[in-house]
C-alpha positions, 0 to 999 in steps of 0.5 A, a space after each residue: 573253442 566251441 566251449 566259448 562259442 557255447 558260453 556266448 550262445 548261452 549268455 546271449 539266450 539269458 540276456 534274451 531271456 532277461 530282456 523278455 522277463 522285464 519287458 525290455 523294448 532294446 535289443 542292445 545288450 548294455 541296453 537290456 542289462 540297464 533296463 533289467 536294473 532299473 526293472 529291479 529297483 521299481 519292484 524294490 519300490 514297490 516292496 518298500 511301499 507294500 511293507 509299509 502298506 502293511 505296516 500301517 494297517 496294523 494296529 501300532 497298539 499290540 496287547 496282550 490278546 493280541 500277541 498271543 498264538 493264532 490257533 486254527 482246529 479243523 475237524 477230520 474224520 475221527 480227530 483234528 487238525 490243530 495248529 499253533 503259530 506264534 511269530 516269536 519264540 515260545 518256551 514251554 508252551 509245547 508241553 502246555 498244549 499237550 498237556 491241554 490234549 491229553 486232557 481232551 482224551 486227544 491222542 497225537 497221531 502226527 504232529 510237526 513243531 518248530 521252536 526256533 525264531 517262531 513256535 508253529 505246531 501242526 499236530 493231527 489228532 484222533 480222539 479215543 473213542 469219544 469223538 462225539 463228546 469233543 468237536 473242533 471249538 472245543 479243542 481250540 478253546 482248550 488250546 486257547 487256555 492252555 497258551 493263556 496260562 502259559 503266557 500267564 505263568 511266564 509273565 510271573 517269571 
């Protein structure tokens, strides 16, 4: 018996919680589990309503500059942080950005990649005793090539 009396307590406090959370005036518990459902459909509305916010601030016209990776290059201490992100999947251009690396003189010392639904790349780089003849606009040019012949040499395919 004090095993339901606990369940009780503990469903009261979520309710009480639940009131608190969406700012229920009632005390009633069939009144607060009504507000909380209504609380949830506003902020639902206002998701709709941002997401088409969103959608209508970008441009409905994407060209081909503009559905190419993002790319950001930090400078460190003796290297880079670089990282890639693509919103779709992109085969291939991994080994074309560490091609461009290796080019630089850039050497790997971390580096995370997820290839699934979106292609994201995280690498931290140092540079092999040349850090004066690389800085950080010149890595992101060169990944900037590199994902430009990708998507070049896939547009072939």
């Amino acid at each position: 018996m004090g095993s339901k009396d606990q369940k009780i307590a503990l469903l009261n406090q979520h309710l009480e919680q639940l009131g608190s959370i969406t700012n229920s005036p009632s005390v009633n518990k069939a009144s607060i589990i009504v507000h909380a459902s209504k609380y949830i459909e506003e902020l639902k509305e206002r998701i709709d309503k941002l997401n088409e916010d969103v959608s209508t601030s970008q441009p409905s016209h994407v060209d081909d500059e503009n559905s190419l990776p993002l790319v950001t290059v930090e400078t460190l201490e003796k290297g880079f942080v670089i990282n890639v992100f693509s919103e779709k999947n992109c085969p291939g251009l991994l080994v074309s950005i560490l091609e461009a690396f290796e080019e630089l003189g850039l050497e790997l010392s971390d580096a995370r990649v997820s290839c699934s639904d979106s292609f994201r790349l995280e690498a931290v780089s140092e540079t092999e005793g040349q850090i004066d003849r690389v800085d950080a606009q010149m890595v992101k040019q060169s990944v900037l090539e590199a994902i430009r012949n990708w998507s070049q040499s896939n547009e072939q395919d």
